[in-house]
N, C-alpha and C positions, 0 to 999 in steps of 0.2 A: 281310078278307084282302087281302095287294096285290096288287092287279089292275095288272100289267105291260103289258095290253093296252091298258088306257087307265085310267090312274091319276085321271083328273079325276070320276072317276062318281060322284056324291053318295052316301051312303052315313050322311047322319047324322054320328056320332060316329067319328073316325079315332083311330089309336094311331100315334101320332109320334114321332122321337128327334131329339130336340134337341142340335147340338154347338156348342159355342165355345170359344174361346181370346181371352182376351182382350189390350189392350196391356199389360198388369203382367205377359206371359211367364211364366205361372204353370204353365201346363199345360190341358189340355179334359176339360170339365165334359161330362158326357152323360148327357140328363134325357131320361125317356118324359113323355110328356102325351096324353092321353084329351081329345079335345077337340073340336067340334064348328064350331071355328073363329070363332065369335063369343061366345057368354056361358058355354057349358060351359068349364071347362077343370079336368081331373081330374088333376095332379099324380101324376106316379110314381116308381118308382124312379131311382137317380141311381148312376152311376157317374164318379171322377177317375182322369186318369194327369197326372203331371205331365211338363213338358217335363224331357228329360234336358239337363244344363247346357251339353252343345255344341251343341245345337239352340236350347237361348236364345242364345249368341251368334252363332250363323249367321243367326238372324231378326233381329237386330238389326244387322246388317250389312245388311242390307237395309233399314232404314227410310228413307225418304225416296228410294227409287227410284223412276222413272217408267218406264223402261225397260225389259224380261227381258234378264238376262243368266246366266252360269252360276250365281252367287252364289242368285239369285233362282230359276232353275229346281228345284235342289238343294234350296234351305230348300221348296220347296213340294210337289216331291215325297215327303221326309220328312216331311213335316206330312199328309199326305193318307194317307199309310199307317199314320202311327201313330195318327190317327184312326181309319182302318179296323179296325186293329186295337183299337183301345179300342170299337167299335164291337163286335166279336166277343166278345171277355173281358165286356162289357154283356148280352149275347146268353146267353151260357154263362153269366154268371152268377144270370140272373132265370128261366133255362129255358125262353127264346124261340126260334122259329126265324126267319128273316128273311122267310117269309110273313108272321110273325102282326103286321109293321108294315108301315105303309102308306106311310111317306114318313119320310127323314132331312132335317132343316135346317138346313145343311154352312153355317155365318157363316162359315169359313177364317178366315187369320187377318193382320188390317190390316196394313199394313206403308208405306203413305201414306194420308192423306186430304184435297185439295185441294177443297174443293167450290166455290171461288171460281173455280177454274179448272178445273171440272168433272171432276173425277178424285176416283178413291177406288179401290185396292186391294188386296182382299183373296185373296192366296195361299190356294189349295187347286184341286183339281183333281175337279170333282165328278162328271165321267166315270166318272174314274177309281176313286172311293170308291164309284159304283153296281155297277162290278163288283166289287172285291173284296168288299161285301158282300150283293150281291144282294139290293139294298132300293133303291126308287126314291129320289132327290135332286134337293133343290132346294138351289141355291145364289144367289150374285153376288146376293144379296137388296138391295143399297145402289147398282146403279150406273144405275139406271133413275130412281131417286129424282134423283141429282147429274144426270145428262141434263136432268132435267125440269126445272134449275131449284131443287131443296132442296137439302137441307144434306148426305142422306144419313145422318143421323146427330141423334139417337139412333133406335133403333127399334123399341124395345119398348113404347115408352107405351102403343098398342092393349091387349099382353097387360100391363100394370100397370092397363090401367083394368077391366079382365075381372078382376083378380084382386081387386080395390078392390072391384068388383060385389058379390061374392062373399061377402067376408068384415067389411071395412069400414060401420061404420053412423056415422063420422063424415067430412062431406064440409063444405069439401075436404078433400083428404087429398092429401099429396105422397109419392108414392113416389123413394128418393135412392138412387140405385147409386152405389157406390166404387167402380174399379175404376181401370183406369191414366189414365184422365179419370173427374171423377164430373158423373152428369148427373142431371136432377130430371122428374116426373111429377106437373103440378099437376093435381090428377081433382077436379073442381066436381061437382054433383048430378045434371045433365042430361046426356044422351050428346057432345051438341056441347061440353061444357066441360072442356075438357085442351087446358092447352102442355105442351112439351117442350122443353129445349136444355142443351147441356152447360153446367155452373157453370165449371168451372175445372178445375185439375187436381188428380188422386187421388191414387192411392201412386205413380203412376211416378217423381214425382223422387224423392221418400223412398225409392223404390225402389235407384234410381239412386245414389243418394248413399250408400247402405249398402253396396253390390254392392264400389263405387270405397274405401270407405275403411274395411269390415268385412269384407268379404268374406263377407257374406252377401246372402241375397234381398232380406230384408224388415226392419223391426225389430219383432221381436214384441211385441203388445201396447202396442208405442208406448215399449219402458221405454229407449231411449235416448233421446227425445226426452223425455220429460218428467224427465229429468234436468240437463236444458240450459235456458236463457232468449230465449227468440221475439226479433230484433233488430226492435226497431220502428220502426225507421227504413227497414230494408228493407220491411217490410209495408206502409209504409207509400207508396214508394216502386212496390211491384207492383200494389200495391190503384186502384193511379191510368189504368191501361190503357183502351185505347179499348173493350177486347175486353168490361170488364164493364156499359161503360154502354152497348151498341148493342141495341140489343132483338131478343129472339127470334122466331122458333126460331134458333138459331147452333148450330155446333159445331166441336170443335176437334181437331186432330192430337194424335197421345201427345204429342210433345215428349219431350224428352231432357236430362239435366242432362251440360255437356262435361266434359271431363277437366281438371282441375287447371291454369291456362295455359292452357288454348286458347278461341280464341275459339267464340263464339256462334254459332249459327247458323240467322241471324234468318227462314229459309226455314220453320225445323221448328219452333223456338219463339214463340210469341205475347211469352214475359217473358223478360228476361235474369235469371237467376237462377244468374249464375255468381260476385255478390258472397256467397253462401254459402261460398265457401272462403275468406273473410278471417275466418270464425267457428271458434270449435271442432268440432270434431264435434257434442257434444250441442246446442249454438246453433242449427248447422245443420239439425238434426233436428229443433229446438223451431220455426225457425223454417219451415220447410217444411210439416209439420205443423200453424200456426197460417194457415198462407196458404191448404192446403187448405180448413182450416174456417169462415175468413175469406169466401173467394171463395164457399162454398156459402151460409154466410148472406147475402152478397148478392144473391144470385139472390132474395131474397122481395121485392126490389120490384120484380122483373119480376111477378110474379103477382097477377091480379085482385082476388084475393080472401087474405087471409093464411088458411094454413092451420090446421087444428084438430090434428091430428097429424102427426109423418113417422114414415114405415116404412124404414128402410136396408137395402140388400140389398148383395150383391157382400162383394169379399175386407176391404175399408177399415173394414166394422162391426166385426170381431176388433180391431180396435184400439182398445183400451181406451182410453189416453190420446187421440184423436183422437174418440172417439164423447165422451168428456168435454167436451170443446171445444166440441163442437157444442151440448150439450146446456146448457151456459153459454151460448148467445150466442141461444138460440131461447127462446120463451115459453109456449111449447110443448111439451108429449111427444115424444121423440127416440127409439123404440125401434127395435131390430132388427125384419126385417120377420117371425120366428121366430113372434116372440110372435102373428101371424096364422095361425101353423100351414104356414107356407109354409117350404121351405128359402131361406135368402135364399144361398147359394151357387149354386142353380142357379137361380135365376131367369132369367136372360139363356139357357141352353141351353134352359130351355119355351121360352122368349120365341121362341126359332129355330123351334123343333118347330111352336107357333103359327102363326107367319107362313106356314111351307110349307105349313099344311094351307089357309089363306086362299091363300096361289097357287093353290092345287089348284080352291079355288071362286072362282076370279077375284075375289078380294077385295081393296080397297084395302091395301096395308103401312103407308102413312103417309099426313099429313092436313099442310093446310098448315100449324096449327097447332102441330106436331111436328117438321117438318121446314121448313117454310118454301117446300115445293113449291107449285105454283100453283092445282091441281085435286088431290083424294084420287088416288095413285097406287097402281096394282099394281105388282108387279119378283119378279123371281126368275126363273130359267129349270131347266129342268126336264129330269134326266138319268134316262132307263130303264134300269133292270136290266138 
């Protein structure tokens, strides 16, 4: 039950709700997890709301602020309530009541990530989401990390290597989220062997590029892109960046593709990648798409060990012609991480629910090898009902 009096009281196995949003603007994923905060984790139900389309451009009018101003107040107040409120519609709809959980793990939702220069954040008000739903919160789970010296970023490796534990009998095993950056989960045989850091970037420009010159989100399936041809001059041109040969853990901001004409801005992006509009549309899509797949197969000589399998989770494995790509350029098994019986859509929302029941037992969120902090760090703080 939650104990509002003092939420940290061991208890064995907790019932968690996991939320996120991630940078692809998609909308928040809200995943229960059963989990005992180290090798249990019992997957549960999963509910989505997606963002409505003025709340994706109000968030995106805030990227790259360091500052609160009205712009930023506003996107984070709507973001906090319509989490709460997907928070209830999750409630009502599995027949819970906000006793029968123990802790929400509110990631909110990025909007900068500077860890060079110790910043990273994430809009959401997690006060404020314990009372409208009268369930304890943990949030600000990444700024304790960036304080100390990490990347902040990625933060799930722990719960990808719990879930590796689990089901996985071939090690290593890399777990690869897509999401608006995709990042990789190298998990070796022993507990101390896992890196983590982001590859590159995921659907956000693909994203971006479709939004500006389709007027849609995404491109489904990849079928505008693989109707185009990759310019390999440009790829070959972005493949050359400082950003892929420095060694991990690293991580990286959404980044943004600009508008047609305007300049770059070399603050938020690592690659200019504004020579895409001298391409066709489908060019542009082929070729954004080969960069994403490009930059994740490089990441494997960052890793000790080549791996035996990847498992892909996040919104990036629906992409048929992109999970193709990948699955050309590795020597290896490329599946969805499905086929392990996991939703790979909600992965990152356990991933949340996880971490806050590890706040609750004073347990490390990250490891230098993840994040690049200097000693295994805790983070998160902690809002009563």
């Amino acid at each position: 039950m939650n104990d509002h009096q003092n939420p940290r009281v061991y208890k064995g196995v907790y019932k968690a709700i996991g939320l996120m949003s991630g940078t692809s603007l998609d909308g928040v994923d809200v995943a229960l997890l059963e989990t005992d905060g180290k090798s249990i984790v019992k997957p549960g139900a999963t509910h989505y709301v997606p963002y409505p389309p003025e709340l994706k451009d109000e968030v995106r009018a805030c990227f790259g602020k360091t500052v609160p101003d009205d712009y930023t107040k506003t996107a984070e107040e709507k973001i906090t309530l319509l989490q709460a409120q997907a928070v209830k519609e999750f409630l009502r709809n599995e027949e819970l009541q906000p006793e029968d959980i123990d802790v929400i793990g509110f990631h909110g939702q990025t909007v900068t990530h500077k860890p060079k220069e110790g910043f990273t954040w994430q809009l959401g008000a997690g006060a404020i989401l314990a009372h409208e739903t009268g369930i304890n919160v943990v949030d600000q789970f990444r700024i304790n990390d960036v304080r100390e010296g990490g990347e902040g970023a990625p933060l799930i490796p722990l719960y990808h290597q719990a879930l590796a534990r689990q089901k996985s009998n071939l090690f290593p095993v890399v777990f690869l989220n897509i999401g608006g950056v995709s990042n990789v989960t190298w998990i070796g045989e022993s507990e101390d062997d896992i890196l983590a850091f982001d590859t590159g970037p995921g659907n956000a420009l693909m994203d971006d590029f479709m939004k500006q010159n389709f007027e849609q989100s995404y491109d489904f399936a990849g079928e505008k892109a693989k109707t185009g041809t990759a310019d390999e001059a440009l790829l070959r041109k972005w493949m050359t960046s400082d950003y892929l040969e420095r060694s991990p853990p690293k991580s990286l901001d959404r980044g943004f593709l600009p508008a047609k004409g305007k300049k770059i801005n070399a603050d938020m992006n690592v690659w200019d990648i504004s020579g895409v509009w001298h391409l066709s549309p489908e060019d542009a899509m082929a070729t954004l798409s080969a960069f994403t797949a490009e930059t994740i197969a490089a990441s494997r000589d960052h890793f000790p060990a080549l791996a035996k399998a990847w498992y892909v989770c996040g919104g990036g494995r629906h992409n048929e012609f992109l999970m193709t790509l990948l699955s050309a350029k590795m020597d290896v098994s490329v599946r969805s991480i499905n086929e392990l019986g996991y939703d790979g859509d909600s992965i990152e929302a356990e991933g949340f629910a996880y971490l806050a029941v590890r706040h609750l037992l004073d347990l490390p969120l990250s490891l230098p090898t993840t994040t690049g902090v200097k000693t295994p760090c805790k983070g998160g703080t902690l809002h009563k009902a």
